[in-house]
C-alpha positions, -999 to 999 in steps of 0.1 A, spaced: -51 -652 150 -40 -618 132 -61 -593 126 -50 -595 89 -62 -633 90 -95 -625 107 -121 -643 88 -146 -625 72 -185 -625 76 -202 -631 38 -227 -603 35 -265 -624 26 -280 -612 -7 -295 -584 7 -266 -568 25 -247 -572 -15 -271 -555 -32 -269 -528 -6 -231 -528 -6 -230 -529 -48 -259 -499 -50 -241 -477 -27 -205 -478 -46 -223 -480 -80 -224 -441 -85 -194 -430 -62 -160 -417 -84 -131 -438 -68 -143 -467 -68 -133 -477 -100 -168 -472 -116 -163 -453 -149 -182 -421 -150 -197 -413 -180 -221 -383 -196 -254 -396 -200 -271 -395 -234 -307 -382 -238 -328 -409 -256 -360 -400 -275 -384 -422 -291 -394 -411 -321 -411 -439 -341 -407 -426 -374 -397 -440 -413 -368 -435 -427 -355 -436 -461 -327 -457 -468 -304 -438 -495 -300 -471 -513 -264 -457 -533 -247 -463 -499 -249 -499 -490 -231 -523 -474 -230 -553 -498 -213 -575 -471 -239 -581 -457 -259 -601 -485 -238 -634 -473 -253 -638 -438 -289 -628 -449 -293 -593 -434 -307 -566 -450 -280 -543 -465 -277 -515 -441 -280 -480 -454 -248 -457 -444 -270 -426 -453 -306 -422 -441 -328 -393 -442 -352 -385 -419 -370 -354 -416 -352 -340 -449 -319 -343 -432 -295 -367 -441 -277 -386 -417 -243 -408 -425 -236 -435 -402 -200 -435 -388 -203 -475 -366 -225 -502 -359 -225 -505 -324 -248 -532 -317 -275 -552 -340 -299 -581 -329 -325 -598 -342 -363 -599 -331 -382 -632 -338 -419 -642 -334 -433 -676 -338 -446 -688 -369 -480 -679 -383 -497 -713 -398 -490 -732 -369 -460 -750 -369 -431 -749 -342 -406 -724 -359 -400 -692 -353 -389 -664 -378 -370 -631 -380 -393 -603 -375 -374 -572 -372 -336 -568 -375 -323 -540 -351 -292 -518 -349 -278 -492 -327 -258 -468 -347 -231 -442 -343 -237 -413 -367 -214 -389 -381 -228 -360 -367 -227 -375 -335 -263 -391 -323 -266 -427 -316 -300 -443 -335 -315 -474 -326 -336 -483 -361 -345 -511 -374 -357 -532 -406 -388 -551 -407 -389 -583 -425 -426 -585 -437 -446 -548 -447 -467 -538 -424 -496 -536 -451 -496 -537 -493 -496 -501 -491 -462 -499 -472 -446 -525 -488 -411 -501 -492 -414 -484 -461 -394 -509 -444 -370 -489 -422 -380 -473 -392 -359 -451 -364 -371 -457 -327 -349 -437 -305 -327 -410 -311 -301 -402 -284 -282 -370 -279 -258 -359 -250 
């Protein structure tokens, strides 16, 4: 048998994950390197600025999505939608269904930040009843 035919021993599970972790981080190895973003929960309500909508979104029953919020007295345009999911909880009389809690969406701003925020379906309480927005995380690079 040639060397170039020799067989080859499968690494167990345990010798993979090795292998993997070690050529994860290493340049060369065809792993893209990128800058890591600093993310920062913040926890905090925005204000949609309602003039800037996206009516499209009316057809498939999401909220219409803001592309200007302001948070902290800044105003912040938003440049993509990177991601959006949906949270859902079971239902609360008893039956077998579950609804849509909380729709999320990880944005690309204008000025550069990524947000994850998202839009809660019911009001937290009769007093918050517009205060339906809310940014969780804040990254930066």
């Amino acid at each position: 048998m040639k060397s170039s035919q020799a067989k080859v021993k499968k690494p167990f599970l345990g010798e993979y994950l090795i292998l993997a972790f070690s050529t994860w981080n290493r340049v060369g190895f065809g792993v893209k390197v990128t800058q890591a973003m600093r993310e920062e929960l913040i926890s905090e309500r925005l204000e949609p600025v309602m003039a800037a909508v996206d009516a499209r979104r009316i057809v498939i029953g999401a909220p219409l999505l803001p592309t200007k919020f302001v948070w902290r007295g800044a105003e912040y345009t938003v440049a993509e939608v990177l991601e959006e999911w949906k949270e859902t909880g079971p239902c609360h009389h008893g039956s077998g269904e579950r609804y849509v809690r909380k729709h999320w969406f990880r944005l690309r701003m204008a000025s550069g930040e990524e947000m994850k925020l998202y839009f809660e379906r019911h009001a937290r309480s009769a007093k918050q009843m517009k205060q339906r927005w809310w940014l969780y995380t804040v990254a930066t690079e």
